[in-house]
matplotlib code that plots the C-alpha trace (Angstrom):
import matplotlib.pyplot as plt

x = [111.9, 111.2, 114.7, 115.0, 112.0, 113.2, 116.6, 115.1, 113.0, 116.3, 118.1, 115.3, 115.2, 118.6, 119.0, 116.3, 117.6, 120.9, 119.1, 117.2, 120.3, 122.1, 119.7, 118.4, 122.2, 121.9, 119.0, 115.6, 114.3, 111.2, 109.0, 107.4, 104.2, 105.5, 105.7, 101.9, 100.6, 102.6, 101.4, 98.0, 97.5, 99.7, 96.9, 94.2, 95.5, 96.2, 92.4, 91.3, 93.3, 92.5, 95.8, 97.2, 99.3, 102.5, 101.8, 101.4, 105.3, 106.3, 103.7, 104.7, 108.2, 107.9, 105.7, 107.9, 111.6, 109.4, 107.8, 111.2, 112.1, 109.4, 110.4, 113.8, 112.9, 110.3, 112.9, 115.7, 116.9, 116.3, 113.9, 110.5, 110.7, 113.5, 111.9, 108.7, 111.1, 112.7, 109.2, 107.7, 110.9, 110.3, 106.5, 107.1, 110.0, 107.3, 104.4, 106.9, 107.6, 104.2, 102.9, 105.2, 103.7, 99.9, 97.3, 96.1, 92.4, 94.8, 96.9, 94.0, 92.8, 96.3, 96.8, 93.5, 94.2, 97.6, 96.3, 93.2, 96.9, 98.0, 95.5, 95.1, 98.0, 98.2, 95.1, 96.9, 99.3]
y = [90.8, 89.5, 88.5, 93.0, 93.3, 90.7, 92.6, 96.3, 95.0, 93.7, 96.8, 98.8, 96.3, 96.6, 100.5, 101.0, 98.2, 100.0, 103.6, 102.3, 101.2, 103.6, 106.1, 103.6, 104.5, 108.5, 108.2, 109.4, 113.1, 112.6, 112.7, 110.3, 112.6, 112.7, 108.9, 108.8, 110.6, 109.0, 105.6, 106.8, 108.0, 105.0, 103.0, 104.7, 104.6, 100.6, 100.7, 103.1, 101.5, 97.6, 97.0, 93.0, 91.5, 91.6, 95.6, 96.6, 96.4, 98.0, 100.7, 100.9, 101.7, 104.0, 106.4, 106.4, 106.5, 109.7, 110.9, 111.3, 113.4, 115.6, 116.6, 117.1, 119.6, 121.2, 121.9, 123.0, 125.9, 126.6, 129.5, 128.9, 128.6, 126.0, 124.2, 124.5, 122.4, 119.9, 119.2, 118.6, 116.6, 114.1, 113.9, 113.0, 110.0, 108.4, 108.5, 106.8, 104.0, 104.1, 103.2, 99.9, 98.7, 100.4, 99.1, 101.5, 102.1, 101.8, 104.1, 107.0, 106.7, 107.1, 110.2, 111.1, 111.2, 112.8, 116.1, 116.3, 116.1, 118.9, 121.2, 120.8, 121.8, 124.8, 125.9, 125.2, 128.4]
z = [71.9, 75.0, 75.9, 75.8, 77.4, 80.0, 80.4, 80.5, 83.2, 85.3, 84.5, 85.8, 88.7, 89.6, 89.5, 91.6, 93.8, 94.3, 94.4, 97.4, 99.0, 99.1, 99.8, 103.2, 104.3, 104.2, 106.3, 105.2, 106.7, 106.7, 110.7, 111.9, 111.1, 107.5, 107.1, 108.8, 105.6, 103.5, 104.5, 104.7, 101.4, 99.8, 101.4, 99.9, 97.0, 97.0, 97.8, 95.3, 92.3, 93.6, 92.9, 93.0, 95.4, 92.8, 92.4, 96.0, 97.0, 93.7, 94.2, 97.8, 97.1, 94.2, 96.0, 98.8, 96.8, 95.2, 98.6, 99.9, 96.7, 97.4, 100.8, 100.1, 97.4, 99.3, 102.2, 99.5, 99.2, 95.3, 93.8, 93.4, 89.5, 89.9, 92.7, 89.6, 87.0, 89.4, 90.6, 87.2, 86.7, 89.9, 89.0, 85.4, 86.6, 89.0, 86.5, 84.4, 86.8, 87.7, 83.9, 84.2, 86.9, 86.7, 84.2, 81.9, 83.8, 87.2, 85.4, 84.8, 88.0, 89.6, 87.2, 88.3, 92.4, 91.6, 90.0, 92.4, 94.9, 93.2, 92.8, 96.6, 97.1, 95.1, 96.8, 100.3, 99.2]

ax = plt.figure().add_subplot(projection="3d")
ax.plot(x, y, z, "-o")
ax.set_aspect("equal")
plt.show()
């Protein structure tokens, strides 16, 4: 069991490894604004979820891989219902990667912040 648990983990690892690479060579299109908030509320939430050393990085680079999915829907040229599905598609891949590396109370909280996120930003329309 824990030689599959070991393995998933490297697999997991390694894609996102690789993901990251290649995605550092297109060049990211996101302002230096863009980034500002970004950071900003990355370091919020590292504060709010008292997160431990091992977790920052991870959380670091999943909200950021996931930031920079964001903005390239938001810019995209799809309809608003498909814009709709691929963003409940890119929310429900982070809180997946986010569960692996959260515990569960870190978890709730994060969940928490991200539809207090949300709401805000319907109400922004």
């Amino acid at each position: 069991m824990k030689k599959t648990i070991s393995l998933f983990s490297m697999l997991i690892i390694s894609i996102f490894y690789c993901y990251q690479t290649s995605y550092a060579q297109q060049g990211g299109n996101l302002n230096a604004e863009q980034k500002a908030k970004i950071k900003a509320q990355i370091v919020e939430d590292i504060e709010k979820l008292n997160l431990s050393d091992s977790q920052k990085q991870s959380y670091k680079d999943i909200a950021i891989k996931y930031a920079k999915q964001l903005r390239n829907l938001k810019n995209s040229n799809s309809g608003r219902f498909a814009k709709y599905r691929k963003f409940k598609s890119i929310i429900k891949a982070k809180n997946k990667e986010m569960k692996m590396v959260l515990s569960k109370p870190q978890y709730q909280i994060y969940l928490d912040t991200q539809e207090k996120r949300i709401e805000a930003m319907k109400s922004r329309r």
